[in-house]
N, C-alpha and C positions, 0 to 999 in steps of 0.2 A: 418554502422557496422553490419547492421541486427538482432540486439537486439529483437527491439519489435518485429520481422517477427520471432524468436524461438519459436517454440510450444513447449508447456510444458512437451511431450513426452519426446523432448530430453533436457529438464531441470536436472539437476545430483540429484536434488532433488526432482522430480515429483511432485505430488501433494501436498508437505508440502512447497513448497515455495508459495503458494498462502494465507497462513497466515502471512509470512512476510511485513514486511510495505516497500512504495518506497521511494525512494529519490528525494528530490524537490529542486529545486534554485530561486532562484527568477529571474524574468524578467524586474524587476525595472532598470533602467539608463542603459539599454543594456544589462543587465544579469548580476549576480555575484555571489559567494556563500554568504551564509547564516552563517557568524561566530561569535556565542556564546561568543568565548573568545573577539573578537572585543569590544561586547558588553557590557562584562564584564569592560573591561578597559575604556568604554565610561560612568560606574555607575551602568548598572544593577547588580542586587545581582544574583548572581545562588546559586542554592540549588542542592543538593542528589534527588533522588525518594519519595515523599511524601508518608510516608509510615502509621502518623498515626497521631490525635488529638482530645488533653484533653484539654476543657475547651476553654483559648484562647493561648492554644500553639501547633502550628505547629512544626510534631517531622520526621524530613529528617533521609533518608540512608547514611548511608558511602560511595556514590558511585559517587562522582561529577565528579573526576578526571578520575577515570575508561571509565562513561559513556561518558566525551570529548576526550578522549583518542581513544575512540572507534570509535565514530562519525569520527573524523579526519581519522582514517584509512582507513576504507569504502571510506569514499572521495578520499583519495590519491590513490586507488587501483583503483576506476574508474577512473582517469585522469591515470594512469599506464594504462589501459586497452587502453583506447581512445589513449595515445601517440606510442602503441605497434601498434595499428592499422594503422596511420598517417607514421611509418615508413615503414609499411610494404609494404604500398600502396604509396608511395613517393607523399604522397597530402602534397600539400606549404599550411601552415599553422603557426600563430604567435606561440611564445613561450614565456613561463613566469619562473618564478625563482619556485623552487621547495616551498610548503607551510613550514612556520617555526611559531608553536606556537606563537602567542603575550602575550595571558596572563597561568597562572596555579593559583588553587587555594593552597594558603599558606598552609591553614588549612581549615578542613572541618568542617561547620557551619551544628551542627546535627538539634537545636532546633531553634527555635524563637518564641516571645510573642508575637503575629500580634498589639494585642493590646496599649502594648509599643513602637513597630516601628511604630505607626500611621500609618496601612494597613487598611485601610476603604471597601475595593474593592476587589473581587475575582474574576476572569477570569477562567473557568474550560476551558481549552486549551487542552483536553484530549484526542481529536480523538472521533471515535464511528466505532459501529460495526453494520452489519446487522440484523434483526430483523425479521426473515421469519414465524412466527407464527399467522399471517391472514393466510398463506396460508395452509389448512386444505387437503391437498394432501400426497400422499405416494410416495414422490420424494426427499427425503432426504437422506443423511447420517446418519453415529452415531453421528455424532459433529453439524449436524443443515446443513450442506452445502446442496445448491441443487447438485444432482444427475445429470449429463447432459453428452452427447458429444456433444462438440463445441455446448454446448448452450440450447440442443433438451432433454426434461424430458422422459421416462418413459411413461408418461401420453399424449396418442396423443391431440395437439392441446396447450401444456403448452410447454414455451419458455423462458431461460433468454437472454437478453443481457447487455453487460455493466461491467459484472464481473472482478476482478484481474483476469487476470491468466484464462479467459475464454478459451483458448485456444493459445493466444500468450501472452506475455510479453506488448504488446500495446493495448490486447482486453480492458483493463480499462480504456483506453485514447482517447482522440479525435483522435487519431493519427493512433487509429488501431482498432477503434468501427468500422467504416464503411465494411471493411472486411467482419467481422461477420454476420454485417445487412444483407450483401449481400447474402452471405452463407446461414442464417439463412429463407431469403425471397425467396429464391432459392429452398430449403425446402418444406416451407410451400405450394407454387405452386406446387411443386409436388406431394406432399399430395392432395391438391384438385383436381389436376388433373386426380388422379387415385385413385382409390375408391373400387376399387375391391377386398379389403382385404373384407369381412362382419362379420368376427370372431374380427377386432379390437375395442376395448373398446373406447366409446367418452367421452369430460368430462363429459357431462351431466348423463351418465351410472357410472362415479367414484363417482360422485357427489349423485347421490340416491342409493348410496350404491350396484351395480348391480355388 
């Protein structure tokens, strides 16, 4: 479909979709999605956005329903997309029945006393975020981001790879890192190779202040 191969250029959002998070599936028993409500119905408790806690009570948002409501959508939009594609291109492909909720929550469970439910155990399952404050360079944005084209900083001789959104939709992934590498080593050979700028800054001259 040429997803990952879209440069951010022509993204309708440019550079603020790379704050966005992706979408994952699992690859367990051949692939399948990841369904919460499933899980729901098999026992687990879901909760709202953990928004705050006194003592030994955990105190959730109003937004259980919202947030699975939401999740679901995005999903069904990408299988919309992916089946828009499969007709368009008359690829033989299997078909399945459209998705239908199995569980909703009745009522939203704002509080809990972990202590009462016998919660012994907390798992912070929260994600993370990048951290770029070792690097003591002038290659950033206002928001902390590094500064790059396709990769290449400001600062001759400083490079990232690996990033969301480095320059395709796949630079994050196995699947579209190599690209980059290539690009990026394509680059830096050229850089060595020609040397005849004598006006450019090295790091070593960013580095003692020059």
């Amino acid at each position: 479909m040429g997803y990952y191969d879209k440069p951010i250029t022509e993204h309708p959002q440019k550079e603020r979709v790379r704050a966005k998070a992706n979408h994952y599936v699992t690859g367990r028993d051949g692939g399948r999605d990841i369904d919460l409500r499933k899980f729901a119905k098999e026992g687990m408790q879901l909760y709202g956005r953990l928004k705050d806690s006194r003592g030994y009570v955990l105190r959730f948002s109003d937004d259980l329903k919202q947030n699975l409501d939401k999740a679901d959508s995005v999903s069904e939009s990408i299988k919309d997309t992916i089946d828009k594609f499969i007709e368009a291109n008359g690829v033989s492909a299997p078909t399945e029945a459209r998705y239908h909720p199995v569980w909703a929550p009745e009522r939203e469970v704002l509080e809990i006393d972990y202590l009462v439910a016998g919660i012994t155990t907390f798992i912070w399952s929260i994600g993370f975020h990048s951290d770029y404050q070792w690097i003591e360079l002038p290659i950033f944005d206002g928001k902390g981001y590094p500064g790059h084209q396709r990769g290449i900083t400001n600062v001759p001789g400083i490079y990232f790879l690996g990033l969301p959104w480095q320059y395709t939709w796949g630079s994050g992934r196995f699947s579209g890192v190599a690209r980059d590498a290539e690009y990026l080593a394509q680059r830096i050979e050229a850089r060595h190779a020609d040397r005849s700028d004598k006006t450019e800054f090295t790091l070593n001259e960013w580095a003692l202040g020059s």
